[in-house]
Jmol script that loads the backbone (N, CA, C; Angstrom):
load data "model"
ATOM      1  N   UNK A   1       0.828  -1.173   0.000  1.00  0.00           N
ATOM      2  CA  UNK A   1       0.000   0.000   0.000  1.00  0.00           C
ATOM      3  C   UNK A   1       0.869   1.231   0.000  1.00  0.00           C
ATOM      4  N   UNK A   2       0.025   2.317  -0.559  1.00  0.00           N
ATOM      5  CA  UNK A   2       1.199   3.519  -0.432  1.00  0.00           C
ATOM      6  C   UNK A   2       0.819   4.624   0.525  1.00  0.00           C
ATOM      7  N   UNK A   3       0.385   4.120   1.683  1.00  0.00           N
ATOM      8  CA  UNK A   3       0.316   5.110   2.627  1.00  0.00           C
ATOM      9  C   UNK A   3      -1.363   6.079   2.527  1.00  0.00           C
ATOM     10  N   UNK A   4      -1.826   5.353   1.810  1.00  0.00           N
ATOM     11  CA  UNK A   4      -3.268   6.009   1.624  1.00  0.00           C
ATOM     12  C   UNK A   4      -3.975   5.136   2.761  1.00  0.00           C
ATOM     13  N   UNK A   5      -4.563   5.426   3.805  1.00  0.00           N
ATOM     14  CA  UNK A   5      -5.699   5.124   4.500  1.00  0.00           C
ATOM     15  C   UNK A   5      -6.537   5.337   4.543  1.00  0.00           C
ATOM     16  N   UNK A   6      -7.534   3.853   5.079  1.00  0.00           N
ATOM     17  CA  UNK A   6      -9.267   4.131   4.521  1.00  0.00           C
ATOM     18  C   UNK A   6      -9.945   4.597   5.905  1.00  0.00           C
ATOM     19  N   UNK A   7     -10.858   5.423   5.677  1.00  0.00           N
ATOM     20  CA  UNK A   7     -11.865   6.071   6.661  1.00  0.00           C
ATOM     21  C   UNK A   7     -12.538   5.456   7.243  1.00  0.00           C
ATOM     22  N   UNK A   8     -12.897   5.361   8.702  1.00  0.00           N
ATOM     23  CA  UNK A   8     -14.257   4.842   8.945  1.00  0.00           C
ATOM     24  C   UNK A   8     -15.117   5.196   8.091  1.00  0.00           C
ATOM     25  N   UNK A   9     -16.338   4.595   8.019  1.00  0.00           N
ATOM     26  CA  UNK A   9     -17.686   4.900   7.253  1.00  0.00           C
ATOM     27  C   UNK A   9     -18.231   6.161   8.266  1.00  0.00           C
ATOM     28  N   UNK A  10     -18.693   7.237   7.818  1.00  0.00           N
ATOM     29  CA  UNK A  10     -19.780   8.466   8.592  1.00  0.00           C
ATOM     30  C   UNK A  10     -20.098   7.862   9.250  1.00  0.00           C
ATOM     31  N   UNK A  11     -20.704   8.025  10.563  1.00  0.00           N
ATOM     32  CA  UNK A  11     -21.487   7.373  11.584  1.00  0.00           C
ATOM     33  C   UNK A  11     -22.026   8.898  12.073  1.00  0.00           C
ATOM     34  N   UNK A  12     -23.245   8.593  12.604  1.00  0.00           N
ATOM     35  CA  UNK A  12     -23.965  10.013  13.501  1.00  0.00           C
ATOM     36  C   UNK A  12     -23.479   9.675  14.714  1.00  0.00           C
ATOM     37  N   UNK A  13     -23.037  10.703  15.567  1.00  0.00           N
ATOM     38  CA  UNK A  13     -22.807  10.666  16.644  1.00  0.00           C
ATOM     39  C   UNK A  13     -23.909  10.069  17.574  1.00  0.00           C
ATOM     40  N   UNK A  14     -23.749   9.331  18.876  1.00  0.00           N
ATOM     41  CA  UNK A  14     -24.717   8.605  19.570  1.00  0.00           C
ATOM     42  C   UNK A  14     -25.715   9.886  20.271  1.00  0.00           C
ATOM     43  N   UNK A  15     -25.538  10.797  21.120  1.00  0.00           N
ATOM     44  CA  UNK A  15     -25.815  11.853  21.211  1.00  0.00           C
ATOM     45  C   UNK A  15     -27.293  12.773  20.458  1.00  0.00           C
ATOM     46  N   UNK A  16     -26.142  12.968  19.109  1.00  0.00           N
ATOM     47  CA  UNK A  16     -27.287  12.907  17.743  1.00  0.00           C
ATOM     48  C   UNK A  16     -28.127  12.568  18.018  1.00  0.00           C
ATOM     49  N   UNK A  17     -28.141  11.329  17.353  1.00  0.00           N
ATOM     50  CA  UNK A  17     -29.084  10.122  17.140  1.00  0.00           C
ATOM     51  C   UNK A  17     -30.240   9.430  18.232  1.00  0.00           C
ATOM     52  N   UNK A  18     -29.336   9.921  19.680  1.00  0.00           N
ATOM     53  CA  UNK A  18     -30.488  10.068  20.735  1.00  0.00           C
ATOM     54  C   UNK A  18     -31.394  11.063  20.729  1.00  0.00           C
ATOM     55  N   UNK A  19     -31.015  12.504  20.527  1.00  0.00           N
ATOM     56  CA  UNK A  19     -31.956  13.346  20.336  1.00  0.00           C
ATOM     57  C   UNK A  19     -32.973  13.244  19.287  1.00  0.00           C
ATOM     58  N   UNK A  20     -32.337  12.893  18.124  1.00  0.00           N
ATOM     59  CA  UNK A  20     -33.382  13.074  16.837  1.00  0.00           C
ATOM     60  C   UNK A  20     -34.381  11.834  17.093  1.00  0.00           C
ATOM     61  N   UNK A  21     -33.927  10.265  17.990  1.00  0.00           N
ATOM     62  CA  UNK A  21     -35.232  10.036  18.289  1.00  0.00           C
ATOM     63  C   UNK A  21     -36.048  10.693  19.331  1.00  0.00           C
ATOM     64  N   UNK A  22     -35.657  11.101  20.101  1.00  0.00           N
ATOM     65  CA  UNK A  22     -36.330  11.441  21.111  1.00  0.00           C
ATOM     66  C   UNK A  22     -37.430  13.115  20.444  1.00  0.00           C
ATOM     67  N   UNK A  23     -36.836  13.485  19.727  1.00  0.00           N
ATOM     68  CA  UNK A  23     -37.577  14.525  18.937  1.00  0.00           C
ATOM     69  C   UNK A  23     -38.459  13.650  18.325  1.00  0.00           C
ATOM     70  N   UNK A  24     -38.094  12.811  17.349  1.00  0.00           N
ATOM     71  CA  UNK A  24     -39.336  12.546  16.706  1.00  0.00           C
ATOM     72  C   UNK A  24     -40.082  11.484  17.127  1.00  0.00           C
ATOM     73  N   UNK A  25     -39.887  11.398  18.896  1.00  0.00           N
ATOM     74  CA  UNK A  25     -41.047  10.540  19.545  1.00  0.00           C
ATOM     75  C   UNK A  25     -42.240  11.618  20.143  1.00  0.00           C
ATOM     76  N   UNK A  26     -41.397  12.543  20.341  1.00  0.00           N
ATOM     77  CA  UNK A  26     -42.494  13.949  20.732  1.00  0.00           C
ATOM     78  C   UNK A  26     -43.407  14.396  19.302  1.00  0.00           C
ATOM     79  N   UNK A  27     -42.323  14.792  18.353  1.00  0.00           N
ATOM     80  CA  UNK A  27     -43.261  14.614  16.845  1.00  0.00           C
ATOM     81  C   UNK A  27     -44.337  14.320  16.361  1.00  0.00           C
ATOM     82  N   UNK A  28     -44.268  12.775  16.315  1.00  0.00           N
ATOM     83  CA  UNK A  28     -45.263  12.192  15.789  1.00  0.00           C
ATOM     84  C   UNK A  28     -46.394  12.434  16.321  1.00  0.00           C
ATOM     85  N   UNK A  29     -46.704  11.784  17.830  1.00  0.00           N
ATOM     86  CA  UNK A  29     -47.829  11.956  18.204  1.00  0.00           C
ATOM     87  C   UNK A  29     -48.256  13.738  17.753  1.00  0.00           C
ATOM     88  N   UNK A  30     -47.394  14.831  18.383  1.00  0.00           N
ATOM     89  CA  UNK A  30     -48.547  15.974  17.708  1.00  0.00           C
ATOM     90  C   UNK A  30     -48.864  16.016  16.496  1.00  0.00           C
ATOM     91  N   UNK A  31     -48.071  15.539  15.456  1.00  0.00           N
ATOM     92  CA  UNK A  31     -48.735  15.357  14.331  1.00  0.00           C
ATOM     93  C   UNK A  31     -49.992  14.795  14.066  1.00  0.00           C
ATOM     94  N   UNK A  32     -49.742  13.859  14.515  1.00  0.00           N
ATOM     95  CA  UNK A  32     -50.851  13.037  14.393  1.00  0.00           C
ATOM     96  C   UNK A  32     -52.121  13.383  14.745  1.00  0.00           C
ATOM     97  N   UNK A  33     -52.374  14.226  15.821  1.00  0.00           N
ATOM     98  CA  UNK A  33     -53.150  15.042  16.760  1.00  0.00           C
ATOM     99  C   UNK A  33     -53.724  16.151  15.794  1.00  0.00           C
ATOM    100  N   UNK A  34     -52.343  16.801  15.156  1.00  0.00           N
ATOM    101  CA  UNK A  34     -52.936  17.970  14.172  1.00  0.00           C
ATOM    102  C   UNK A  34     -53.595  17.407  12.893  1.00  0.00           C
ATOM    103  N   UNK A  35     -53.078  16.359  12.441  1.00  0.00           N
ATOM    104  CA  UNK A  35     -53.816  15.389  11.355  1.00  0.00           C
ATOM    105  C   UNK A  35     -55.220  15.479  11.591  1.00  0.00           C
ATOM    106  N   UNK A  36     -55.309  14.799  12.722  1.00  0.00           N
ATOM    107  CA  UNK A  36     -56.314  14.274  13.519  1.00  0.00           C
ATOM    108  C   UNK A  36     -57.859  15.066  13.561  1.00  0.00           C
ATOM    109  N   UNK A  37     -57.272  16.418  14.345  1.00  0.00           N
ATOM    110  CA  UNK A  37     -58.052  17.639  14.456  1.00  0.00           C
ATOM    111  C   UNK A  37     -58.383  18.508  12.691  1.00  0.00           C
ATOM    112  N   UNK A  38     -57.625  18.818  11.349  1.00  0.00           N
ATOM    113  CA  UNK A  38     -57.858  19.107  10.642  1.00  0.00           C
ATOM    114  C   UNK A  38     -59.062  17.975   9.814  1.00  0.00           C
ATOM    115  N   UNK A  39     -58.630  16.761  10.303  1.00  0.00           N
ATOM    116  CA  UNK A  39     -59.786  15.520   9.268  1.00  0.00           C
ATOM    117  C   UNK A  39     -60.978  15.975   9.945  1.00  0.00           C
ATOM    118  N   UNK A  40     -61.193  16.239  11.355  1.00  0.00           N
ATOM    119  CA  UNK A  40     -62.555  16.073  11.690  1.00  0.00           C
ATOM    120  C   UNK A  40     -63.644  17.252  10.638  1.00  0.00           C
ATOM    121  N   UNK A  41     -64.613  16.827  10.737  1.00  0.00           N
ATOM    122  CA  UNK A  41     -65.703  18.060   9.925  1.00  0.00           C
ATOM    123  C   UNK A  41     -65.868  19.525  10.756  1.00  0.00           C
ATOM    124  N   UNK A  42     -65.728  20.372   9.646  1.00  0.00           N
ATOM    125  CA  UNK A  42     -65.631  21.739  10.297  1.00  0.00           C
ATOM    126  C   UNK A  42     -66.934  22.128  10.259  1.00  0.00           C
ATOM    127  N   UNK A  43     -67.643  22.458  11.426  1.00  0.00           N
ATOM    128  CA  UNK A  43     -69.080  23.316  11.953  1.00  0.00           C
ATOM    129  C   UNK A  43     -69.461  24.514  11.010  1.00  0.00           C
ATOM    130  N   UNK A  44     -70.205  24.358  10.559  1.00  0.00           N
ATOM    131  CA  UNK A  44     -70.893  25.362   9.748  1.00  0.00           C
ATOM    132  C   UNK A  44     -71.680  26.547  10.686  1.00  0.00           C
ATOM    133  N   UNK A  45     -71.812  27.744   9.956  1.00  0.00           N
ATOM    134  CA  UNK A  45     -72.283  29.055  10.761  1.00  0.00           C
ATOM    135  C   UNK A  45     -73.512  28.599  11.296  1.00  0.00           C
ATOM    136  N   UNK A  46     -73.521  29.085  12.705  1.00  0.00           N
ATOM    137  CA  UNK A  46     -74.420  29.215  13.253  1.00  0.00           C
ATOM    138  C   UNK A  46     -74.430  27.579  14.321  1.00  0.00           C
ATOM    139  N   UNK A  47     -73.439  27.040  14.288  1.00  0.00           N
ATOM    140  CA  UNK A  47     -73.318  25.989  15.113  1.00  0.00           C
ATOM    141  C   UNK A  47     -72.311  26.804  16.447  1.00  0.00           C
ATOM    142  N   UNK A  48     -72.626  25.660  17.554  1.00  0.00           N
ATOM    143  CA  UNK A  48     -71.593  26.167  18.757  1.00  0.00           C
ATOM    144  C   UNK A  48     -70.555  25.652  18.623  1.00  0.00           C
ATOM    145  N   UNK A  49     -69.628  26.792  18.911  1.00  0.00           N
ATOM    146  CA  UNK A  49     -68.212  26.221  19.041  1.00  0.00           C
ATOM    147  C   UNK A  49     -67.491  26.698  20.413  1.00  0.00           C
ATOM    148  N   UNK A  50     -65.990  25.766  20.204  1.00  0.00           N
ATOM    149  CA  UNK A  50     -65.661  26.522  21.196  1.00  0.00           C
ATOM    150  C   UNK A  50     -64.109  27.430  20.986  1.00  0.00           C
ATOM    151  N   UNK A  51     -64.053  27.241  19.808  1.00  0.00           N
ATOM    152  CA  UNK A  51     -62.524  27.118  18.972  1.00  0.00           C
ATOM    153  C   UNK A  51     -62.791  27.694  17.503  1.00  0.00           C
ATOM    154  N   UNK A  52     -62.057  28.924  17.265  1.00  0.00           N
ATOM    155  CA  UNK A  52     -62.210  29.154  15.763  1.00  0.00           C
ATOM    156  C   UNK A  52     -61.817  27.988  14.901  1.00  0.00           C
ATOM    157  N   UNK A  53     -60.858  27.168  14.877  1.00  0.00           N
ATOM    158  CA  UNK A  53     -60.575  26.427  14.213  1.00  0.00           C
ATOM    159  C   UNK A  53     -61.660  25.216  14.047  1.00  0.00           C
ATOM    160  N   UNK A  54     -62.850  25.126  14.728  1.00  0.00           N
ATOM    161  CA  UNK A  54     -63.863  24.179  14.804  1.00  0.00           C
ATOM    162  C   UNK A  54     -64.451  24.600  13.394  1.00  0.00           C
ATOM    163  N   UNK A  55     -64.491  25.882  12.547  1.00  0.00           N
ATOM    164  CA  UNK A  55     -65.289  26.729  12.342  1.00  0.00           C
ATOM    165  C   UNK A  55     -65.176  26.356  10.673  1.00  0.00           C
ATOM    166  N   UNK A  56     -65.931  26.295   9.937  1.00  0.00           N
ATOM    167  CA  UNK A  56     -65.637  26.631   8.083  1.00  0.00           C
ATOM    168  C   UNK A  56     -65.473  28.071   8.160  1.00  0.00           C
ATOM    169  N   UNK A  57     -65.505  28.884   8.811  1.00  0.00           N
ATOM    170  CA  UNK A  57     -65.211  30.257   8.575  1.00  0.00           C
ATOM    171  C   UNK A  57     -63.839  30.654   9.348  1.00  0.00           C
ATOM    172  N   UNK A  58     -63.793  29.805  10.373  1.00  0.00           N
ATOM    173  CA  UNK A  58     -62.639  30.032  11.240  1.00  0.00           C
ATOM    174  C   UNK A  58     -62.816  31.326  12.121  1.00  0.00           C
ATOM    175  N   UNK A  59     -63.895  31.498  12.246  1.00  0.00           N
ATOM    176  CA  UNK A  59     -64.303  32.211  13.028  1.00  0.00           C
ATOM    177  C   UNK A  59     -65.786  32.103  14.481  1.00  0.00           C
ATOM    178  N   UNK A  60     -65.160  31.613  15.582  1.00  0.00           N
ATOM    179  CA  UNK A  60     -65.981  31.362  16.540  1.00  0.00           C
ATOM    180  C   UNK A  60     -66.065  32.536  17.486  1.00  0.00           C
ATOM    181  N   UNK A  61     -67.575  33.101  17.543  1.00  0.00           N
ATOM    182  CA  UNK A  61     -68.080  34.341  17.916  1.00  0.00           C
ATOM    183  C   UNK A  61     -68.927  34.191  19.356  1.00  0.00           C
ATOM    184  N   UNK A  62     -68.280  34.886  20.300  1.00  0.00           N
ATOM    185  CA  UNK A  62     -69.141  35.013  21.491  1.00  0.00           C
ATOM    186  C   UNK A  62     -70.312  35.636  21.562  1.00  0.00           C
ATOM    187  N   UNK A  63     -71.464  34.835  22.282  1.00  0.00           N
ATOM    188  CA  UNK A  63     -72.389  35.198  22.205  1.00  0.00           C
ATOM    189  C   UNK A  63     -72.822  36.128  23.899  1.00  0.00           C
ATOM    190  N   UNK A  64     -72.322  37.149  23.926  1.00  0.00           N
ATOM    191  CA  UNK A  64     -72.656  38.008  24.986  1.00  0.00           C
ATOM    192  C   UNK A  64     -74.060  38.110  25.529  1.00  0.00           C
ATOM    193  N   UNK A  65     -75.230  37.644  24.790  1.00  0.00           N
ATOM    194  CA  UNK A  65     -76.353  38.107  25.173  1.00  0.00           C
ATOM    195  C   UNK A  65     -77.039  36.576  25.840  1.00  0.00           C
ATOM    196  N   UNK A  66     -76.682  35.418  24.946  1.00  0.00           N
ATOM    197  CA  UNK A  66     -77.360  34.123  25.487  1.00  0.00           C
ATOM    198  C   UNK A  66     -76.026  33.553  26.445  1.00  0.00           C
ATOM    199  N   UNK A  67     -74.758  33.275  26.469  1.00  0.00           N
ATOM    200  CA  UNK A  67     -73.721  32.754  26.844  1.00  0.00           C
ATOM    201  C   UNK A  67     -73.279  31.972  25.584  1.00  0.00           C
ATOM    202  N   UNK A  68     -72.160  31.567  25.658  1.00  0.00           N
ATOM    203  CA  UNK A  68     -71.713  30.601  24.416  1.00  0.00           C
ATOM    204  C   UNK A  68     -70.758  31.255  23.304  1.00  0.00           C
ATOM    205  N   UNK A  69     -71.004  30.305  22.585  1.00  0.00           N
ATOM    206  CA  UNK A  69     -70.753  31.056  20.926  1.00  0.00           C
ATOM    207  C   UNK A  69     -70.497  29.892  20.196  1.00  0.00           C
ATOM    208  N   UNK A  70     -70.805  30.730  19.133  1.00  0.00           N
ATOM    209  CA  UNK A  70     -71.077  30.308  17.639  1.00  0.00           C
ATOM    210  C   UNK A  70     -70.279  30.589  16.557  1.00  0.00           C
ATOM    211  N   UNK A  71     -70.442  29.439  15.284  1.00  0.00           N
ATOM    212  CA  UNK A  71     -69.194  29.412  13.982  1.00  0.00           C
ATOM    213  C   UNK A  71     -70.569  31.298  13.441  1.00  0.00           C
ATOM    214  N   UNK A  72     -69.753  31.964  12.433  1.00  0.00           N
ATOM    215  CA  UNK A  72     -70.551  32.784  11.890  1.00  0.00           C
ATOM    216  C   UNK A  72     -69.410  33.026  10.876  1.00  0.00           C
ATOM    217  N   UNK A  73     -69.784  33.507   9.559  1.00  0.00           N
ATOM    218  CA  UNK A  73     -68.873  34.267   8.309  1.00  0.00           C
ATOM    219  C   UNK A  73     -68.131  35.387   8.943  1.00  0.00           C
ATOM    220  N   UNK A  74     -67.074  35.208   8.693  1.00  0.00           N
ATOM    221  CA  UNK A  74     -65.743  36.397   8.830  1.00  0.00           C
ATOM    222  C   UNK A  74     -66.249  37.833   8.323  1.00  0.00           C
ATOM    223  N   UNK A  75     -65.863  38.980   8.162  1.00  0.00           N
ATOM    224  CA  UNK A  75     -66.220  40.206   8.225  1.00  0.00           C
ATOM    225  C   UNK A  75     -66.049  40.561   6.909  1.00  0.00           C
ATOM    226  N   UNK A  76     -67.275  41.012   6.226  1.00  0.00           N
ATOM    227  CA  UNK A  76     -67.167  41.460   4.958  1.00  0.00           C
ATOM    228  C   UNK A  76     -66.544  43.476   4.978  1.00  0.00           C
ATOM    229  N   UNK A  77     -66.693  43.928   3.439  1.00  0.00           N
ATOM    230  CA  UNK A  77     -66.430  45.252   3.436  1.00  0.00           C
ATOM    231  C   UNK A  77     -66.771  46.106   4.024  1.00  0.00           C
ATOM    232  N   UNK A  78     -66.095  46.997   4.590  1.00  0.00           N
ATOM    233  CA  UNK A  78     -66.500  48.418   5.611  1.00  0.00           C
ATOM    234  C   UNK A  78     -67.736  47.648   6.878  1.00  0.00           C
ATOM    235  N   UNK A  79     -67.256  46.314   7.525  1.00  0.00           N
ATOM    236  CA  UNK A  79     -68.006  45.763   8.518  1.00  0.00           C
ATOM    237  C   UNK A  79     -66.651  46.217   9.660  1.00  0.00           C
ATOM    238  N   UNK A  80     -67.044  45.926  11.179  1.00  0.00           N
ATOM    239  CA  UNK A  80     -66.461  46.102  11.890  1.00  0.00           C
ATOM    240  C   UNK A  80     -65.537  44.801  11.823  1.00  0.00           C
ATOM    241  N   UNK A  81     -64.368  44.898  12.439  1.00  0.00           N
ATOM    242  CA  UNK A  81     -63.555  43.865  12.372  1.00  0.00           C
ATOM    243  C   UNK A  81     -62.403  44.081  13.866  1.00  0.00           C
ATOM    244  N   UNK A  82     -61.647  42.521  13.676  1.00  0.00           N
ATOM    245  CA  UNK A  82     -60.481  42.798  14.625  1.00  0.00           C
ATOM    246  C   UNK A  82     -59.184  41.751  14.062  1.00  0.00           C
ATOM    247  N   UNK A  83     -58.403  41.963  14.113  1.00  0.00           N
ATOM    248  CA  UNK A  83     -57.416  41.285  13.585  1.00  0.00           C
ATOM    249  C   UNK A  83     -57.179  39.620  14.612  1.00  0.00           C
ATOM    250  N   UNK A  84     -57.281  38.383  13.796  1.00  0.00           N
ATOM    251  CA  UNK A  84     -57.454  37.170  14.326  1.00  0.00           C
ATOM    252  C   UNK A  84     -56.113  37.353  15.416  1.00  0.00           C
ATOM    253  N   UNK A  85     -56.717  36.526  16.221  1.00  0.00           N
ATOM    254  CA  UNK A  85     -55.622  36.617  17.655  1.00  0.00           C
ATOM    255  C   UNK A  85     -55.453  35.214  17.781  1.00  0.00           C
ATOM    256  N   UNK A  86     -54.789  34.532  18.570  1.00  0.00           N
ATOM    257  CA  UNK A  86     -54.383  33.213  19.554  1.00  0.00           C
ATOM    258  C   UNK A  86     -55.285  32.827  19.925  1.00  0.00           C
ATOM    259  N   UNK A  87     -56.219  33.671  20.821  1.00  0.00           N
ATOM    260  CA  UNK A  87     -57.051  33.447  21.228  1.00  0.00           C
ATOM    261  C   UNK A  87     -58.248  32.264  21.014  1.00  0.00           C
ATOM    262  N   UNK A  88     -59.191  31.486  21.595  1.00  0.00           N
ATOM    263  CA  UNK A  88     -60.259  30.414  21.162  1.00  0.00           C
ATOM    264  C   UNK A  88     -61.316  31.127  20.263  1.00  0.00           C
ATOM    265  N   UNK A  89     -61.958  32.247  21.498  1.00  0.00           N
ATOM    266  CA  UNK A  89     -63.000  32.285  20.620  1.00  0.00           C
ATOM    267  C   UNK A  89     -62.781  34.148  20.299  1.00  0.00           C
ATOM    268  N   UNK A  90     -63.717  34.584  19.249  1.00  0.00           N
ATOM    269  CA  UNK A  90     -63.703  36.298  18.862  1.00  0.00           C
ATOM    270  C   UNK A  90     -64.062  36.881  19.508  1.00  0.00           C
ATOM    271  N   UNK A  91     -64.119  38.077  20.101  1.00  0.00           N
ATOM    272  CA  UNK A  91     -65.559  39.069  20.377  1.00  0.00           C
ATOM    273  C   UNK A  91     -66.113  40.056  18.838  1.00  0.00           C
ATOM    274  N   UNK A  92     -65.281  40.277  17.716  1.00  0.00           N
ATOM    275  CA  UNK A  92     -65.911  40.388  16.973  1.00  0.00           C
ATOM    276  C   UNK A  92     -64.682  39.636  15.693  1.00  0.00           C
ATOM    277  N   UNK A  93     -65.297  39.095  14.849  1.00  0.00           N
ATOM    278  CA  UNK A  93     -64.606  38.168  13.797  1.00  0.00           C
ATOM    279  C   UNK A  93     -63.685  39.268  13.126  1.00  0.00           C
ATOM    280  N   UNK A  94     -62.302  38.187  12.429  1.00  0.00           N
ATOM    281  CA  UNK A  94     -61.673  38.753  11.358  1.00  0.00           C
ATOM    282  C   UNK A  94     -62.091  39.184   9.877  1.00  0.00           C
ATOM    283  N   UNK A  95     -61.575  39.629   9.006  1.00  0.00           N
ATOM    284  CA  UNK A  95     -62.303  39.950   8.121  1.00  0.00           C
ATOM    285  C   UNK A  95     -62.269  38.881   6.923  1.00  0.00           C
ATOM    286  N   UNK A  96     -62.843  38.761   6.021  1.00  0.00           N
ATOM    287  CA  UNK A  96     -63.089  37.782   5.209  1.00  0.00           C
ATOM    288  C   UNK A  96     -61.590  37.730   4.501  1.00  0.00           C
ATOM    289  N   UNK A  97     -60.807  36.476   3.824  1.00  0.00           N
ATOM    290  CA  UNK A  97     -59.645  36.452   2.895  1.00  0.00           C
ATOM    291  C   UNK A  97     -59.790  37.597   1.937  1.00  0.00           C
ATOM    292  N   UNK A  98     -58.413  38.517   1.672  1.00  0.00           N
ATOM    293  CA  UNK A  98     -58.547  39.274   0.490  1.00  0.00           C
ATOM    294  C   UNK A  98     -58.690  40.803   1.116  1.00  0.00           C
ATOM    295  N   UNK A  99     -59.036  40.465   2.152  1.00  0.00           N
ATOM    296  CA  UNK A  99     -59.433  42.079   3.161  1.00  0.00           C
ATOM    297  C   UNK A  99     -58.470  42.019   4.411  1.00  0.00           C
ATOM    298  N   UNK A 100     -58.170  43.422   4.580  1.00  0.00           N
ATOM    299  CA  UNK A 100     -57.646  43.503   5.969  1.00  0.00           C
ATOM    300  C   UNK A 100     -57.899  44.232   6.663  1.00  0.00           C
ATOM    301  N   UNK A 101     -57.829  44.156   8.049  1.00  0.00           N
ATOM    302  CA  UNK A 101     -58.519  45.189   9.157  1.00  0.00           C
ATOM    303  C   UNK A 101     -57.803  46.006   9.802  1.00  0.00           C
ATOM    304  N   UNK A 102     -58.633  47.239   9.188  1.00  0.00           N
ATOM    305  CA  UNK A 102     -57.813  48.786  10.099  1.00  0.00           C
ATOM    306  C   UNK A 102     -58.755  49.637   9.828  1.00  0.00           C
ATOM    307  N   UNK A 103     -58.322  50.959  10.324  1.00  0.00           N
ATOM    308  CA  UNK A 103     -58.837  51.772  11.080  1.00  0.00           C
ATOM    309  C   UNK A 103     -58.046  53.473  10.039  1.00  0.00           C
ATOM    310  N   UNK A 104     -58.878  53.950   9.143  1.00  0.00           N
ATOM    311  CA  UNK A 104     -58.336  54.995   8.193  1.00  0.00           C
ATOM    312  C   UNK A 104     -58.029  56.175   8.978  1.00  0.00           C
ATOM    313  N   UNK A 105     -59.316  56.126   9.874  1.00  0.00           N
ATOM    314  CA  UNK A 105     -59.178  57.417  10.573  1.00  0.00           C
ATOM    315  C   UNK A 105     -58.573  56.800  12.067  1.00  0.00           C
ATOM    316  N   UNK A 106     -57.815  57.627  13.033  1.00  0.00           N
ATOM    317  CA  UNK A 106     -57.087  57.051  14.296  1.00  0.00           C
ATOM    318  C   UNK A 106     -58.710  56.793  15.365  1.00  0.00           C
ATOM    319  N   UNK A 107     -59.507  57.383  15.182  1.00  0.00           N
ATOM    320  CA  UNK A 107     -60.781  57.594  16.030  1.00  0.00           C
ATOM    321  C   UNK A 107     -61.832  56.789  15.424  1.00  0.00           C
ATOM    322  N   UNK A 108     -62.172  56.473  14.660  1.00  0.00           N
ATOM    323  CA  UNK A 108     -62.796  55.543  13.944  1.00  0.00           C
ATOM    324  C   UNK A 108     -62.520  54.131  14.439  1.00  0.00           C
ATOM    325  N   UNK A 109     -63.849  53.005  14.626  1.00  0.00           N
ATOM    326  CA  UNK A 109     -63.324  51.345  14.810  1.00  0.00           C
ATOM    327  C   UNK A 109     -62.206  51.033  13.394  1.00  0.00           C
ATOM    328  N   UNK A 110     -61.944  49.686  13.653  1.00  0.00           N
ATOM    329  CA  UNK A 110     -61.265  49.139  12.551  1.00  0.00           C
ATOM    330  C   UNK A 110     -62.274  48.287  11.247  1.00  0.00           C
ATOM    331  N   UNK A 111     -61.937  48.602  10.792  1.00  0.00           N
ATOM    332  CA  UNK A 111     -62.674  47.525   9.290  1.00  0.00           C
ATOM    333  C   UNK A 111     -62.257  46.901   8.492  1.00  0.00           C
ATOM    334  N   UNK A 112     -62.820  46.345   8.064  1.00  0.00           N
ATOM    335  CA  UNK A 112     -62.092  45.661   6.498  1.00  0.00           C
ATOM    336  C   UNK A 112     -62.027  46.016   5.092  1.00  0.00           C
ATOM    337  N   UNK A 113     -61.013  46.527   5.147  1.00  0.00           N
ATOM    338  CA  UNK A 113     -60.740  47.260   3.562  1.00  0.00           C
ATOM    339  C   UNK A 113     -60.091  46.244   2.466  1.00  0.00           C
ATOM    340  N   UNK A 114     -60.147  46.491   1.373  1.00  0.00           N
ATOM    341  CA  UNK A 114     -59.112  45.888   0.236  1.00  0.00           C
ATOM    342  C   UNK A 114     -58.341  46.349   0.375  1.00  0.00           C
ATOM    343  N   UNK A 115     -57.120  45.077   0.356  1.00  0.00           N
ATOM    344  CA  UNK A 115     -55.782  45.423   0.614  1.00  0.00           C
ATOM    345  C   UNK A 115     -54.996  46.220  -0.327  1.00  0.00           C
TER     346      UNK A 115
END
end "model"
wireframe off; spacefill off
backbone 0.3
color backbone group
């Protein structure tokens, strides 16, 4: 031989390879969970929810006057609006796709204008 030596083969460090399972033992299951939750059927307006994401509108609206709340359509043109939050449920919905919510004048509510 002329002094050329052969390499170990790559190996992942043990370390590594502990973490990345241990990540993708936490993984899966939320996946699966988010799988899970997008397959189910989304509530049409005027059903109770308790979660915008329950919603075909994606919008779940408190009902201040009976208790509760309900799926309802997102906020059309020059309607009142509020920009979607974290939050479960609205006190007043976002505005429909294609629109966004603000406020022209500083004293004026916010609405939904074309972007």
């Amino acid at each position: 031989m002329s002094g050329a030596q052969l390499e170990p083969p790559a190996t992942v460090p043990r370390p590594m390879a502990t973490a990345f399972l241990l990540l993708m033992g936490v993984l899966i299951p939320c996946l699966a969970e988010f799988l899970h939750l997008n397959k189910k059927s989304k509530k049409m307006n005027g059903a109770e929810c308790s979660h915008h994401l329950e919603c075909i509108s994606d919008c779940c609206l408190i009902d201040l006057n009976y208790g509760g709340a309900f799926c309802t359509p997102r906020a059309r043109v020059a309607m009142s609006c509020l920009p979607q939050t974290e939050g479960t449920i609205n006190i007043i919905c976002p505005c429909q796709w294609g629109l966004k919510c603000f406020s022209r004048d500083p004293i004026c509510p916010r609405r939904c204008h074309l972007i």
